[in-house]
C-alpha positions as CSV (number, residue, x, y, z in Angstrom):
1,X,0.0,0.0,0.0
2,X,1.3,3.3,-0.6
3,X,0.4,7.0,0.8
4,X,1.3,10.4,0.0
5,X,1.9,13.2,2.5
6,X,4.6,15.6,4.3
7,X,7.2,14.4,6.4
8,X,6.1,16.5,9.8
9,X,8.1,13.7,12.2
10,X,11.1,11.5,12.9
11,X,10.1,9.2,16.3
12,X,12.9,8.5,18.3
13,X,14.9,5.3,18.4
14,X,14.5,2.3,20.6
15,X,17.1,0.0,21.3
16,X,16.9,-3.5,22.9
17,X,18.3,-6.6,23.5
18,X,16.3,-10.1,22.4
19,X,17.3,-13.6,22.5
20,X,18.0,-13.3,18.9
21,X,20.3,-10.4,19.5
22,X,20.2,-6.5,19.7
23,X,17.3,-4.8,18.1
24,X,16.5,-1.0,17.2
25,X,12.9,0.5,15.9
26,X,11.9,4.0,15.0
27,X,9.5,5.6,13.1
28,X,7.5,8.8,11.7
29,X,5.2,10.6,10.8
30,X,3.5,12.6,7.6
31,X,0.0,14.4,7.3
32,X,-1.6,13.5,4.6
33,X,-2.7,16.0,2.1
34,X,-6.8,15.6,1.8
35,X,-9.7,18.0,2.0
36,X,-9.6,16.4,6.0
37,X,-5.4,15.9,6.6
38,X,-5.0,13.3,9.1
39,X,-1.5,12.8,10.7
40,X,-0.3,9.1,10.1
41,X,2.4,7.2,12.1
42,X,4.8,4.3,10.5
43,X,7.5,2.0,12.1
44,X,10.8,0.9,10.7
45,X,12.5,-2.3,12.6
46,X,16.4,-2.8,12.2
47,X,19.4,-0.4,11.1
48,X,18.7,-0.8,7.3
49,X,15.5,0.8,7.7
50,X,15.9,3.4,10.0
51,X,18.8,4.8,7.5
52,X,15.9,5.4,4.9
53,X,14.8,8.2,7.0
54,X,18.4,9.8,6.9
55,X,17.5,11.5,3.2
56,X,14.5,12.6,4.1
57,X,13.8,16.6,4.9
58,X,11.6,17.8,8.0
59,X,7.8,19.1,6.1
60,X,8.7,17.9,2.1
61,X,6.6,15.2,0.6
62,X,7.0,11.5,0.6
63,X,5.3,8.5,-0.8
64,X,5.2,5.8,2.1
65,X,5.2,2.0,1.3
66,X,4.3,0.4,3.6
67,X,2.8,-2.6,5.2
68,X,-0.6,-2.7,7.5
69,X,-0.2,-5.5,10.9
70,X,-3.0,-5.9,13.5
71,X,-2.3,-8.4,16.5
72,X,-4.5,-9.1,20.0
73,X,-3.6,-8.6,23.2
74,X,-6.0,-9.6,26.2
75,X,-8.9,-9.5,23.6
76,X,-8.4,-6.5,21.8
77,X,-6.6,-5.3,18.6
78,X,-3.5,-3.2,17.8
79,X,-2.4,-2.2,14.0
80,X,1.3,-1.4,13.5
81,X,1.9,0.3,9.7
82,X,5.5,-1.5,9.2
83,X,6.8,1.1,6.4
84,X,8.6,-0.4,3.8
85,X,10.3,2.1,1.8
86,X,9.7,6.2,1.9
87,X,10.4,8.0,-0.9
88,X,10.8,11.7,-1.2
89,X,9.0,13.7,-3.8
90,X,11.0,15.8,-6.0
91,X,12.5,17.0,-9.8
92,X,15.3,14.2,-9.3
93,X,13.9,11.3,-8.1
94,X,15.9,8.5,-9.2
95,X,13.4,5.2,-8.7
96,X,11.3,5.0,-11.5
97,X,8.4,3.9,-8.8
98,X,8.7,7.4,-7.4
99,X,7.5,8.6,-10.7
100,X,4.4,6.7,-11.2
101,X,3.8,7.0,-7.3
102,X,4.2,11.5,-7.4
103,X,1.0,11.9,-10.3
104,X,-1.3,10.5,-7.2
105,X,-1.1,13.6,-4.8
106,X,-1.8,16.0,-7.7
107,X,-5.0,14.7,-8.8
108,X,-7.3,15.4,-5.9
109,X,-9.6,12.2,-6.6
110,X,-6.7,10.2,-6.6
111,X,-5.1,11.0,-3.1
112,X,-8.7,10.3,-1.5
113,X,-8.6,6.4,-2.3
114,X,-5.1,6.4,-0.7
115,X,-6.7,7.2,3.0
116,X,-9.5,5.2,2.4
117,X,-9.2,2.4,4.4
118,X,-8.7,4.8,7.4
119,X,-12.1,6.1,6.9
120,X,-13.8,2.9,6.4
121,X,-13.2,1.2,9.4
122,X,-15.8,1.8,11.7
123,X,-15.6,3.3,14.9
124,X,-16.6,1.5,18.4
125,X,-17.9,3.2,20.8
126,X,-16.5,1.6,23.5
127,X,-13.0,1.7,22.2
128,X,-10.9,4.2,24.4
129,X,-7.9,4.4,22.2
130,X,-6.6,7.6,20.7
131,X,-7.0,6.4,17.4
């Protein structure tokens, strides 16, 4: 899945120790750029990763791969959004997936479908977390 928006946020970096060795996650996050901008979070897991965010410039746009993960804990359900690559928007992007991915945020019907599965989960009432 991919999204468009400005980078507004680089999370700080955790580091930890696992029985399959050390360990480091980060993350960010971009505001979409919709009629209604909604502010987005993503995490990156290991070194590799976390050096994507190193090119990136504080408030310029990106296109976000990325990959959507729920899991349960004492019966109820958490969703991680496990980026996979960010690229920034600009004149000289290299990838040629950056170039088919940049015609999205300038038609406005086309960045709408991009937040869509945000808006078309629906909301419990009883559920008391901030998102």
């Amino acid at each position: 899945m991919d999204i468009t928006g400005k980078l507004i946020k680089i999370l700080q970096e955790v580091r930890g120790e696992s029985q399959r060795g050390p360990w480091v996650r980060g993350g960010f996050v971009i505001e979409t750029e919709d009629t209604y901008p909604r502010q987005v979070a993503f995490t990156l897991f290991g070194e590799d990763r976390l050096a994507m965010l190193n090119s990136l410039v504080m408030n310029a746009p990106v296109v976000v791969t990325f990959s959507p993960e729920s899991r349960e804990f004492n019966e109820r359900w958490y969703t991680d959004l496990r980026c996979i690559r960010v690229v920034p928007i600009n004149g000289a992007a290299p990838a040629p997936q950056a170039a088919t991915a940049a015609p999205a945020p300038q038609a406005a019907p086309a960045a709408q479908p991009a937040a869509a599965p945000f808006a078309s989960q629906p909301a419990d009432s009883d559920d008391d977390l901030p998102f």
